[in-house]
C-alpha positions in Angstrom: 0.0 0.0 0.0 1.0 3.7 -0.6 1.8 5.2 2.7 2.1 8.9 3.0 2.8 11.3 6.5 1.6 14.9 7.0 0.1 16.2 3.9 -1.7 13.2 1.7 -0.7 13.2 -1.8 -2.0 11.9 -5.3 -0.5 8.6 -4.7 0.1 9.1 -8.7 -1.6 10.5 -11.8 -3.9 13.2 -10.6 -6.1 14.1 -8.0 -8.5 17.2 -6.8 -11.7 18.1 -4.6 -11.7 15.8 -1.0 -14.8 13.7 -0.7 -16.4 12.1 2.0 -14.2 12.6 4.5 -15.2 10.8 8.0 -14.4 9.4 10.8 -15.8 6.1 11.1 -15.3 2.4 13.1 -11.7 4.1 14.1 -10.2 5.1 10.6 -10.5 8.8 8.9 -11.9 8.7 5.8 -10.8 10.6 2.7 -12.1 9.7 -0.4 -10.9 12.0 -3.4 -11.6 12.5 -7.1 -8.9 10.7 -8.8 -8.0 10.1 -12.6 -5.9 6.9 -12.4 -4.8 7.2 -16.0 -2.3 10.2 -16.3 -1.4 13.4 -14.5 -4.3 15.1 -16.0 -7.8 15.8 -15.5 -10.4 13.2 -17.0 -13.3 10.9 -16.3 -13.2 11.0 -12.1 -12.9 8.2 -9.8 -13.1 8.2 -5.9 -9.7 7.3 -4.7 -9.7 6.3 -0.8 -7.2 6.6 1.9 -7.3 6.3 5.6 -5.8 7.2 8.6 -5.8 6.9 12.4 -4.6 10.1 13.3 -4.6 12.5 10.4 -1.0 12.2 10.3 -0.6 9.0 8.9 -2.3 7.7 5.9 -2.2 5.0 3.4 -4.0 5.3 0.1 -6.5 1.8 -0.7 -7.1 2.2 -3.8 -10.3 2.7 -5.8 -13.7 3.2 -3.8 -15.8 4.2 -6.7 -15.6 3.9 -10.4 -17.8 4.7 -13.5 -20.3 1.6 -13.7 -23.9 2.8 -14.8 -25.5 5.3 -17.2 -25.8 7.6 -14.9 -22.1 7.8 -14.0 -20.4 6.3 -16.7 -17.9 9.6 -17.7 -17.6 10.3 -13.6 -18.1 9.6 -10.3 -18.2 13.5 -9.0 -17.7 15.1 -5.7 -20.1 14.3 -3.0 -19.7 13.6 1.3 -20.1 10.3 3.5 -22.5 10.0 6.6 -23.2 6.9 8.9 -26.4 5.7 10.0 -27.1 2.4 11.5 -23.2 1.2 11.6 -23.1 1.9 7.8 -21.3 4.3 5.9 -22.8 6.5 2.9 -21.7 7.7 0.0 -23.4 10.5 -1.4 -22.1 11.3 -5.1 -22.9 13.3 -8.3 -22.7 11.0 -11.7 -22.2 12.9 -15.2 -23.3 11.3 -18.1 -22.0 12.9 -21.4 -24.5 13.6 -24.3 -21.6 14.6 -26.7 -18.1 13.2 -26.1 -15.2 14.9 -27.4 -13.9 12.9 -30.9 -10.5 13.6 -29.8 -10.7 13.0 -26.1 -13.1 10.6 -24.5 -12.6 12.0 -21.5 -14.0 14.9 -22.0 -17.4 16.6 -23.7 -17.9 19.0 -26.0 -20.1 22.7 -25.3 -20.7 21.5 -21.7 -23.4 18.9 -23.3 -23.4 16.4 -20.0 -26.4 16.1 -17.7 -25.9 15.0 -13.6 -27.7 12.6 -11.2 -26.9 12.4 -7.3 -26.6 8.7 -6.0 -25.7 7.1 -3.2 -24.0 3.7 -2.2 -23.5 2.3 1.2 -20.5 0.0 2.9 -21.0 -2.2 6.2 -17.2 -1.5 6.7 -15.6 1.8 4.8 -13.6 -0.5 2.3 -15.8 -2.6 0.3 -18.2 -0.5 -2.2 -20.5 -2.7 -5.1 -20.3 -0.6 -7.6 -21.4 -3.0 -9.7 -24.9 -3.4 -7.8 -24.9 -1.4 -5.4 -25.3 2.4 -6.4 -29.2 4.2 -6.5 -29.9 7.3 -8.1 -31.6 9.5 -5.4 -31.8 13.0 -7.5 -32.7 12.1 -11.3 -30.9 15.2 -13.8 -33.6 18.1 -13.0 -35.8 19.0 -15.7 -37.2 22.3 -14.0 -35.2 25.4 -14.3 -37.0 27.0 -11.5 -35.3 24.7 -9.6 -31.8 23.8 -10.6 -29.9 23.3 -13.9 -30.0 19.8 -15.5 -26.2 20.3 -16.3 -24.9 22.4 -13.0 -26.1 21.0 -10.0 -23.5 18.5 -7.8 -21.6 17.6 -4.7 -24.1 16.6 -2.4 -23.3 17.2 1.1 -25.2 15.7 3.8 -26.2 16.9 7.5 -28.5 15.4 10.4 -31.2 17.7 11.8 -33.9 17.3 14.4 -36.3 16.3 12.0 -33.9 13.8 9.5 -31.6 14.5 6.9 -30.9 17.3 4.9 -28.9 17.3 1.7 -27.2 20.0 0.3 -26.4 21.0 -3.5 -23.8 23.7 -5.6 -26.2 24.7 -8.6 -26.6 28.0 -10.9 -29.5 30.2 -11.5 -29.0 30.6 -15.2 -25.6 30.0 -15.6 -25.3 34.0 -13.9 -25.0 33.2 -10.4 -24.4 30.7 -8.0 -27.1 28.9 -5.7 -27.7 26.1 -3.3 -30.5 23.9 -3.4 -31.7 21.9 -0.2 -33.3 18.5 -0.1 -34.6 17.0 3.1 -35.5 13.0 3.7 -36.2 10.7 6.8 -34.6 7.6 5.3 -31.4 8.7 3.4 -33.2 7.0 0.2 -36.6 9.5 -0.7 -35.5 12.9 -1.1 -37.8 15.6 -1.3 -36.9 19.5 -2.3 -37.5 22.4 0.4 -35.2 25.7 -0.5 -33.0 27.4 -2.3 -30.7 30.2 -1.4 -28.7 32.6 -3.7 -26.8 36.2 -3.6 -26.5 37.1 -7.2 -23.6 37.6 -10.1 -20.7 39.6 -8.1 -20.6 35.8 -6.2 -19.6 33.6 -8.6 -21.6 32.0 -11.6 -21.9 28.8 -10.1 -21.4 27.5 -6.5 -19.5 24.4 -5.9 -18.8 21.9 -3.0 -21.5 23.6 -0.8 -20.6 22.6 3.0 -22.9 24.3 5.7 -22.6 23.1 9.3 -22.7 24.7 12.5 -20.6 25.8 15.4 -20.7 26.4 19.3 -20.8 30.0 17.8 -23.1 30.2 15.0 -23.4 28.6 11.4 -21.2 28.9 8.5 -21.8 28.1 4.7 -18.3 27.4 2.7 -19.0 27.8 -1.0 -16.3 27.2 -3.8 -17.7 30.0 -6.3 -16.8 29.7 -9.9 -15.8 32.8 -11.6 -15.6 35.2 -8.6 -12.4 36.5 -9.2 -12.2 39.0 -12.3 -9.0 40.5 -12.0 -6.6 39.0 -14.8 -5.7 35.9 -12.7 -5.7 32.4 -13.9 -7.8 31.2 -11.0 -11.3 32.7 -10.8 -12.9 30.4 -9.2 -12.3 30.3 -5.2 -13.7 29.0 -1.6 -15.2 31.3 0.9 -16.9 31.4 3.8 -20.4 33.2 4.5 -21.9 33.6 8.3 -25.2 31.5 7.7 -28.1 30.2 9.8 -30.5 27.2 8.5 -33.8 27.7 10.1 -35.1 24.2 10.1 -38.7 24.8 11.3 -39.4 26.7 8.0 -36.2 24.6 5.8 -34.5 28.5 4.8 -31.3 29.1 5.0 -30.0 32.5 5.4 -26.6 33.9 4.6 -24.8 37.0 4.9 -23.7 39.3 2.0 -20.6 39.8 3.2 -18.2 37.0 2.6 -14.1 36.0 3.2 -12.0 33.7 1.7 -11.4 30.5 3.2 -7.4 30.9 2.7 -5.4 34.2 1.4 -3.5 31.9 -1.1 -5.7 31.6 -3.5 -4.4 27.8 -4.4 -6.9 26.1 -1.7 -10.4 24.5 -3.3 -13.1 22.5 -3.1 -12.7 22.3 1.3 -14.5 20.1 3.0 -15.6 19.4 7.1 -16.1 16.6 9.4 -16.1 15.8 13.1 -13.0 14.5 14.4 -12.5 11.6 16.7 -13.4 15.0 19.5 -15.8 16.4 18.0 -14.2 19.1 16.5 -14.9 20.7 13.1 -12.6 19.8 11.0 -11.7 20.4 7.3 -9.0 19.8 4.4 -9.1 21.0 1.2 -7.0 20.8 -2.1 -4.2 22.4 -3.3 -4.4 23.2 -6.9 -1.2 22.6 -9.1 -0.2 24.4 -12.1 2.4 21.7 -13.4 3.2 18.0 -12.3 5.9 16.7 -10.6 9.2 15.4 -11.3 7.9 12.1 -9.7 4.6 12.4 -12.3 2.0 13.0 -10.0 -0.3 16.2 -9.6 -2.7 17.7 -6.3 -2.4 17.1 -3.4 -4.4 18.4 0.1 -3.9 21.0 2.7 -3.2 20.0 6.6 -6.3 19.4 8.6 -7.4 22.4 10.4 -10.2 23.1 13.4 -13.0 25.1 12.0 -14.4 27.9 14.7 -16.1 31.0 15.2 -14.5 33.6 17.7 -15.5 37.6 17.3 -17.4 36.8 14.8 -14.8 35.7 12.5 -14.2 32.5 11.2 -10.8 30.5 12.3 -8.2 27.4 10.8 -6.3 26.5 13.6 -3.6 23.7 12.7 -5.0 20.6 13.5 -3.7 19.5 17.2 -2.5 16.2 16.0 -0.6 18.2 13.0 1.1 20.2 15.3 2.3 17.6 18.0 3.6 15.8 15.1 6.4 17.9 14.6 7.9 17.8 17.9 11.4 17.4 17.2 12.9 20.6 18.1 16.5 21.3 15.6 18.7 24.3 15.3 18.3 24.5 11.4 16.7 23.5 8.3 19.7 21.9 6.5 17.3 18.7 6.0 15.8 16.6 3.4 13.1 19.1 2.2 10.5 15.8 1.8 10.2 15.5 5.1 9.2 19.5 6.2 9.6 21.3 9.4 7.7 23.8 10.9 9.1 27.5 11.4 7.4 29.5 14.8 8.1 33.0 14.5 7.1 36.9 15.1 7.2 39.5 13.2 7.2 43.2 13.7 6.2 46.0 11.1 8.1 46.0 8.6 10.0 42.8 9.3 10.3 40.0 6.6 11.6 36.2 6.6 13.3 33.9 3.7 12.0 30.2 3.3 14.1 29.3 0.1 13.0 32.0 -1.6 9.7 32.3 -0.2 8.9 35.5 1.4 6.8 36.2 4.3 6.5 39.8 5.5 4.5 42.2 8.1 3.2 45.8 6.1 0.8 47.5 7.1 -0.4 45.1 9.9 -1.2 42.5 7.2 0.8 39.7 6.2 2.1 39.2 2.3 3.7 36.7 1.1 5.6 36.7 -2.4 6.6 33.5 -4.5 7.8 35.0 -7.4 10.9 32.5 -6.9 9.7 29.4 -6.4 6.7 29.1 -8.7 6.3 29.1 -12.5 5.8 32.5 -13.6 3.0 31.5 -15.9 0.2 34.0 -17.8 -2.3 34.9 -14.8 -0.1 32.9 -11.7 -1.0 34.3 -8.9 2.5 35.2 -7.5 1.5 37.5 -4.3 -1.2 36.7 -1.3 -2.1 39.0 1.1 -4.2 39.3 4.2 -7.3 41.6 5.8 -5.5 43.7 8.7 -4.7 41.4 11.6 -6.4 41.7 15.1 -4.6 39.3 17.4 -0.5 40.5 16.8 1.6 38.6 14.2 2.9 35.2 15.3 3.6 32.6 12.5 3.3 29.4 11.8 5.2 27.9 9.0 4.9 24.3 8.0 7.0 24.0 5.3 7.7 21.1 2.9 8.7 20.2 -0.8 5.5 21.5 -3.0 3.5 23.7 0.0 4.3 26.2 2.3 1.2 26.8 4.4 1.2 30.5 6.7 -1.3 29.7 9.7 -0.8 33.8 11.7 -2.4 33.8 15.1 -3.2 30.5 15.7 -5.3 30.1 12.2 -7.0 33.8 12.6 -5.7 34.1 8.7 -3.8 31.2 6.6 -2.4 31.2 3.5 -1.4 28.4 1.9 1.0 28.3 -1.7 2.3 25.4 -3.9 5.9 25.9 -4.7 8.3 24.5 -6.9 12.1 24.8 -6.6 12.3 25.6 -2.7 15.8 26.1 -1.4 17.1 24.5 1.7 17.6 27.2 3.9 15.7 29.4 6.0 17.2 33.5 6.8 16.0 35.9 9.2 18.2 38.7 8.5 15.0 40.8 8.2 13.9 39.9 11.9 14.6 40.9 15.1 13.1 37.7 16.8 14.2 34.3 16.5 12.7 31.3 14.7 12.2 27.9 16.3 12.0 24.9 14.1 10.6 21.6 14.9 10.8 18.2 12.4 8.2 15.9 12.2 8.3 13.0 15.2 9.7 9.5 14.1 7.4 6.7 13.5 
């Protein structure tokens, strides 16, 4: 088996959104979309991998794979629950009415149509997909309600009265909306609400997550096209303060909204409850090129989901942190297996992590990859923050492809692929001290 530490990887090929990530019978869950058949995007598979600890994780292979009309050019994003000892998959199937001569992978003029099924395991590792997947949303055929083409990702919550299911969909193909389903059974779903903004959110939302907190709800939504400001990525998660009123099925959001993470590479995030309790979510990293090992994607360190002031934070996962416990003098190490850098900084101030900079203007926090990163047409080169509130510690885990920036314990985090990082780490542009700490030994 493919055994990974820390941050979970494309065990090869390609990979991109998480899906139906859970704890469950002991193990994490994290099923992924997955194209076994090159570094490239294509017809999606659920990859799986599990772990005890979110430290350590070992990929099993396929979970799910094109078998039926419904899903035969994907099995899309969707979320697992458990009921009654078993665990659910909740999934959206494409089925192409025009395939691409030149690519069967892909369709042509966005001609595909999408169902939402399910399938069920009595242990987390043996799917039928032969026999046993159901179609539980049919492609809808009225507008007023969703788009036959643009509606996906199921994600599933318990209430007080059952179950309710949440979709991404577009109003139009002009602005984003989510559509909610409620059932008693996890089998018969019937349609309640919708919920939209308008255009200056996104076209279409994607990988809708809504859960809520000791402090109030959130909604996460990855919005395509929100961005319209030259950059290659337009389409990015954030968060909006949101309460589901379950007596009348409505759920409200606010208009303001914030991004998820300030690096603008983080997509597609989705939550669970940890083995605690806690909310917690990963998310995937895009990647603009593959690897010298051939593989491409791979997905952010777990983080703790929670509302303080009003304001949503990422902490680092505990377990994340405790692993690196190894405290060392220097960075002179094999860049695969990371550190983490805990530092200050003052106004003004500025660190080096092989040519990844990190510095303090203006009480916000910027960092600047021009270095390590390929300076493509549209790459977004330079992440910044909102003004902190909570003083300017940093967190820095750093390792081969990702150098994720957790300030104030996860009250901003910005996370950036990198390619070409230099062993070394200089502080000459601090007056503090950095501590580094290397992962624990298994």
């Amino acid at each position: 088996m493919n055994k990974q530490r820390l941050h979970l990887k494309a065990p090869d090929n390609w990979v991109n959104d998480p899906n139906g990530f859970i704890f469950y019978k002991g193990y994490y869950h994290l099923f992924y979309q997955y194209f076994p058949y090159g570094p490239r995007w294509g017809t999606m598979h659920w990859g799986h991998a599990v772990s005890k600890d979110l430290v350590n994780w070992e990929h099993r292979g396929l979970a799910l794979y094109p078998s039926r009309k419904e899903d035969r050019n994907g099995c899309f994003s969707g979320s697992a629950v458990e009921s009654n000892g078993k665990m659910y998959l909740f999934y959206t199937g494409v089925r192409y009415e025009a395939v691409d001569p030149s690519d069967p992978h892909l369709c042509l003029d966005d001609q595909f149509e999408s169902s939402q099924l399910v399938i069920s395991s009595d242990d987390g590792f043996s799917f039928d997909n032969e026999h046993g997947k159901k179609v539980i949303i049919p492609p809808l055929c009225n507008p007023a309600e969703g788009d036959r083409t643009h509606t996906r990702d199921p994600k599933i919550w318990k209430g007080k009265d059952g179950w309710y299911l949440i979709l991404g969909s577009t109003v139009g193909r002009e602005f984003g909306e989510v559509l909610i389903y409620h059932s008693t059974d996890l089998d018969k779903w019937d349609y309640v609400s919708k919920t939209f903004k308008g255009p200056e959110y996104g076209w279409m939302w994607e990988c809708p997550d809504y859960f809520e907190t000791e402090n109030g709800g959130l909604l996460f939504i990855s919005a395509m096209g929100l961005l319209n400001n030259g950059e290659k990525e337009k389409n990015q998660s954030i968060w909006f303060r949101a309460q589901f009123d379950e007596e009348n099925r409505d759920l409200k959001i606010s208009d303001e909204y914030w991004f998820i993470d300030y690096g603008m590479d983080l997509y597609a995030p989705q939550t669970t409850l940890d083995e605690e309790g806690r909310r917690t979510m990963t998310a995937w990293m895009r990647m603009p090129e593959v690897t010298e090992d051939k593989w491409i994607g791979m997905f952010c360190s777990p983080r703790i989901v929670e509302i303080k002031d009003g304001h949503a934070f990422f902490h680092l996962h505990p377990n994340i942190r405790k692993a690196y416990s190894q405290k060392v003098k220097n960075v002179n190490t094999d860049m695969d297996e990371g550190y983490m850098a805990v530092f200050s900084l003052e106004e003004g101030e500025s660190a080096d992590i092989g040519g990844f900079v990190i510095k303090k203007k203006n009480n916000r926090i910027y960092t600047d990859r021009t270095a390590v990163f390929p300076n493509t047409e549209g790459a977004h080169l330079y992440s910044e923050t909102p003004e902190l509130k909570y003083g300017c510690r940093i967190e820095a885990i750093v390792e081969k492809h990702l150098i994720e920036v957790f300030i104030n314990d996860g009250e901003y985090v910005i996370s950036n692929v990198v390619y070409g990082l230099k062993d070394y780490f200089s502080a000459e542009h601090m007056s503090g001290d950095a501590v580094f700490y290397m992962p624990d030994k298994m």
